[in-house]
GUKOLZA-912662 format. One record per residue (C-alpha): residue number from 0; residue in three letters; x negated, y, z. Coordinates in steps of 0.1 Angstrom, whole numbers. Layout:
BEGIN
<NUM; ALA; <X; Y; Z>>;
...
//
This chain:
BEGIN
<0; UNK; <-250; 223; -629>>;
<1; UNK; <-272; 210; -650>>;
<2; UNK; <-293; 192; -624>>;
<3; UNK; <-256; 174; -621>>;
<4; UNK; <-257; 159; -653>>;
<5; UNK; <-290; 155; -652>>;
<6; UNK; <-295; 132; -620>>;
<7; UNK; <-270; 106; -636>>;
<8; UNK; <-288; 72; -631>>;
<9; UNK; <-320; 87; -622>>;
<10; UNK; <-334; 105; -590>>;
<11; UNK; <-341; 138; -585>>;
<12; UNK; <-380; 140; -590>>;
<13; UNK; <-373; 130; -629>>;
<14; UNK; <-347; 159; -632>>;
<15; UNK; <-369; 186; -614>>;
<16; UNK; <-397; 177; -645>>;
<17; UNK; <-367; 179; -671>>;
<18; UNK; <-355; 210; -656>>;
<19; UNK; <-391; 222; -657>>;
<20; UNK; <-393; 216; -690>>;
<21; UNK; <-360; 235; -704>>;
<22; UNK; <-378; 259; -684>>;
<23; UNK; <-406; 263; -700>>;
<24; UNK; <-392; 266; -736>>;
<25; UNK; <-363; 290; -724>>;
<26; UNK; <-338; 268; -731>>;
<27; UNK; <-322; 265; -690>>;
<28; UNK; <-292; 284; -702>>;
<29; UNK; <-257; 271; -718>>;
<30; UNK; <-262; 294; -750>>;
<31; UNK; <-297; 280; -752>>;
<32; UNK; <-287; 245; -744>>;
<33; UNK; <-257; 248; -771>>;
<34; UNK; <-281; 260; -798>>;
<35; UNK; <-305; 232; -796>>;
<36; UNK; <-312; 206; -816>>;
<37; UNK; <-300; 172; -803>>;
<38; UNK; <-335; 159; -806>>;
<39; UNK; <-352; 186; -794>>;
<40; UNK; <-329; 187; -764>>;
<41; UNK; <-330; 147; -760>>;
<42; UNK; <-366; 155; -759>>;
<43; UNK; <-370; 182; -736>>;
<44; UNK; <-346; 157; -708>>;
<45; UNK; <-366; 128; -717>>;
<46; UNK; <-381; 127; -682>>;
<47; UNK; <-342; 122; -665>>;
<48; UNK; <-338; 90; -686>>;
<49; UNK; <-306; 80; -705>>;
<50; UNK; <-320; 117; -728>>;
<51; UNK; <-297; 109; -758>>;
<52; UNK; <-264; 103; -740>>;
<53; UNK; <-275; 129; -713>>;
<54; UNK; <-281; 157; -743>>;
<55; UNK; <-248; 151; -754>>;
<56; UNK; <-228; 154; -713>>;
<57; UNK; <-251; 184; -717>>;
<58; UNK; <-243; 202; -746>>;
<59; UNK; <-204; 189; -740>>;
<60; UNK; <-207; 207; -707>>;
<61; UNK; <-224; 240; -721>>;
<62; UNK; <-202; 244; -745>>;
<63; UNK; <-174; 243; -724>>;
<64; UNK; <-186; 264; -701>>;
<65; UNK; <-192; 290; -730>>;
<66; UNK; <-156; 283; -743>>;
<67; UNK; <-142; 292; -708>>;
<68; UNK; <-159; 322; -704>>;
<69; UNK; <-191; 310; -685>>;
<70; UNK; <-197; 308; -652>>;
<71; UNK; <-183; 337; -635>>;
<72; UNK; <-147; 330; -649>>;
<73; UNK; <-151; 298; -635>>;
<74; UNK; <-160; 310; -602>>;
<75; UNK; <-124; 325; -598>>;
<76; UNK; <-107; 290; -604>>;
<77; UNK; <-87; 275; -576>>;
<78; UNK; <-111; 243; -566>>;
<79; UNK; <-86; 215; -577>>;
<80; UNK; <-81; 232; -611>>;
<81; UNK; <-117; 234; -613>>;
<82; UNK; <-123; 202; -606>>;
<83; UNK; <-95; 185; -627>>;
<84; UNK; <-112; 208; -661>>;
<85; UNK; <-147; 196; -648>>;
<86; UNK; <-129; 159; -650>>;
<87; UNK; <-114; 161; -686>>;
<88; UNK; <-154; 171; -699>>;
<89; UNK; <-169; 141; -718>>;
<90; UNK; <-198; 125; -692>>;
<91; UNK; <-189; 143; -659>>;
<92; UNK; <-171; 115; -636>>;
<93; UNK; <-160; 126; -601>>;
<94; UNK; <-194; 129; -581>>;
<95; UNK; <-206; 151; -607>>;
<96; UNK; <-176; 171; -606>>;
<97; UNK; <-184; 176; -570>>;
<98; UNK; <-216; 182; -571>>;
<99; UNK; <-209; 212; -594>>;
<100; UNK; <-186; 224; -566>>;
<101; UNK; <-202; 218; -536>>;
<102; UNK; <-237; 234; -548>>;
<103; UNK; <-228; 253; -577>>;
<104; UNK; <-193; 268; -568>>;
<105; UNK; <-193; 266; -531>>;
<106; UNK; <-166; 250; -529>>;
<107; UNK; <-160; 222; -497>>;
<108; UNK; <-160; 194; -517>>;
<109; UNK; <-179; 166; -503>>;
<110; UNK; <-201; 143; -523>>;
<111; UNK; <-201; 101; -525>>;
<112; UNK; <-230; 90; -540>>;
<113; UNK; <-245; 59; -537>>;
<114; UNK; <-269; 66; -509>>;
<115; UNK; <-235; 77; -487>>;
<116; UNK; <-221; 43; -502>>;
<117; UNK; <-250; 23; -489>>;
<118; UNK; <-255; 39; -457>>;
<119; UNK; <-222; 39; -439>>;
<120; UNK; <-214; 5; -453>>;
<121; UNK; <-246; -13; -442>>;
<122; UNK; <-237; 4; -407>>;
<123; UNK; <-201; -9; -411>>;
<124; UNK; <-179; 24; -411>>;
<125; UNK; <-173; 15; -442>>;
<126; UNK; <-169; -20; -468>>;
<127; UNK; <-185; -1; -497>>;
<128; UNK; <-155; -10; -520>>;
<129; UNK; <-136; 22; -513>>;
<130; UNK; <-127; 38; -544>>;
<131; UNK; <-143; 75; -551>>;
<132; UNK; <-113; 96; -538>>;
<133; UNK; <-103; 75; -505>>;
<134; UNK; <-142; 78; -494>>;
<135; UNK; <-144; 118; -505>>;
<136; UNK; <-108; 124; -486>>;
<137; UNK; <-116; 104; -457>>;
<138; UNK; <-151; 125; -453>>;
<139; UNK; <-134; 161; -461>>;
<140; UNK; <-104; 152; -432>>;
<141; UNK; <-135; 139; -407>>;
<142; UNK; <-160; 170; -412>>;
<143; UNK; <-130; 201; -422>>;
<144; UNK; <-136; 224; -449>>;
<145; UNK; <-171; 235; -442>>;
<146; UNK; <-195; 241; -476>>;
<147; UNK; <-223; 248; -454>>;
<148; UNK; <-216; 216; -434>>;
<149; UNK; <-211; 196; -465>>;
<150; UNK; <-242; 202; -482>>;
<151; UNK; <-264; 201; -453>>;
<152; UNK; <-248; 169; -445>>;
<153; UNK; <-251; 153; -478>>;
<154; UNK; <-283; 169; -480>>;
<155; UNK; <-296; 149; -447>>;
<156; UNK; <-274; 116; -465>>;
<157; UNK; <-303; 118; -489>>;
<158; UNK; <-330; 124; -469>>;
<159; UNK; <-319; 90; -444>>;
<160; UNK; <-316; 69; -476>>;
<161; UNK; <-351; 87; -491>>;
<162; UNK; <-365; 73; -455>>;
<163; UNK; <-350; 43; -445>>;
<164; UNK; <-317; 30; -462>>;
<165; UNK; <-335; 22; -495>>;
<166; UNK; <-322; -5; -520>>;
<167; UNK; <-343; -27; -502>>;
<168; UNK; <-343; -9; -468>>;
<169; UNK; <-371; 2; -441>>;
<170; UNK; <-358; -7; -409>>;
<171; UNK; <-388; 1; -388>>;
<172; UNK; <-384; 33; -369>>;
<173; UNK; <-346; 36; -382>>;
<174; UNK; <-325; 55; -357>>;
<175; UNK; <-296; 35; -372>>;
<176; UNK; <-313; 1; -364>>;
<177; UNK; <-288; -13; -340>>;
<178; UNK; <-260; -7; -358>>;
<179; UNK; <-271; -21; -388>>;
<180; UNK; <-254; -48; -408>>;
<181; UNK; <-280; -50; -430>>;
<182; UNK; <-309; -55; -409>>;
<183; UNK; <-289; -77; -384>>;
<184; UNK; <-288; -102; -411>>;
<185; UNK; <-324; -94; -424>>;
//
């Protein structure tokens, strides 16, 4: 969960050495992260950009998760309730929300991001404008309620856009090529 906050505005690489480095000064925990001094904490997340803002989403989130009763009690929340609580905590928006879910809760909630946003629009499934919920329902009614299907398939989203579907993308050797709006135009 705090990989969720984390990889706001940044990618994954920057969060792992953030993550690494609550690590090493025992601080990965919500007590810990609660404790902390804001510019110790700031410091310690430095690597994931946006530290100051992303101390306070932190600590907001940790100590709600402490004032609920930490994860476990969590655990037994009925997803939507869950979700709506996650929603109401200062600097967690809907993807973050469901990233919590999906990977932390196991619950089938599917993730939009921007990479799922930039893939399926460029191959014209999609016109990219979609609001957050109308994409996320429309992708839980195609695939079912499957978390292991969910998270492999975002999982693989990120891998494509890692690969090929880049900002500015890499269309040689794409297996998506031919369907490509993007690259048609290119």
């Amino acid at each position: 969960m705090v990989g969720a906050i984390l990889t706001q505005n940044t990618n994954w690489v920057n969060v792992e050495r953030a993550i690494a480095n609550l690590k090493a000064k025992g601080k990965l925990s919500a007590e810990a992260i609660v404790k902390s001094r804001h510019d110790h904490l700031a410091a310690w997340i430095k690597p994931s950009g946006y530290f100051n803002i992303k101390a306070k989403r932190l600590r907001a989130f940790c100590e709600w998760c402490q004032a609920e009763g930490g994860c476990e009690a969590l655990s037994d929340r009925e997803t939507n309730l869950l979700r709506h609580q996650l929603l109401a905590i200062h600097g967690v928006g809907p993807e973050t929300a469901d990233d919590m879910l999906l990977y932390a809760f196991e619950r089938p909630v599917f993730v939009i991001d921007a990479y799922t946003r930039r893939i399926f629009s460029r191959v014209g499934l999609i016109d990219g404008e979609e609001g957050y919920e109308v994409l996320r329902a429309a992708f839980e009614a195609a695939l079912g309620e499957d978390v292991v299907l969910f998270n492999q398939a975002h999982a693989l989203i990120v891998e494509y856009a890692k690969q090929h579907c880049r900002t500015k993308p890499i269309c040689e050797n794409c297996p998506l090529v031919r369907n490509c709006q993007s690259a048609a135009a290119g």
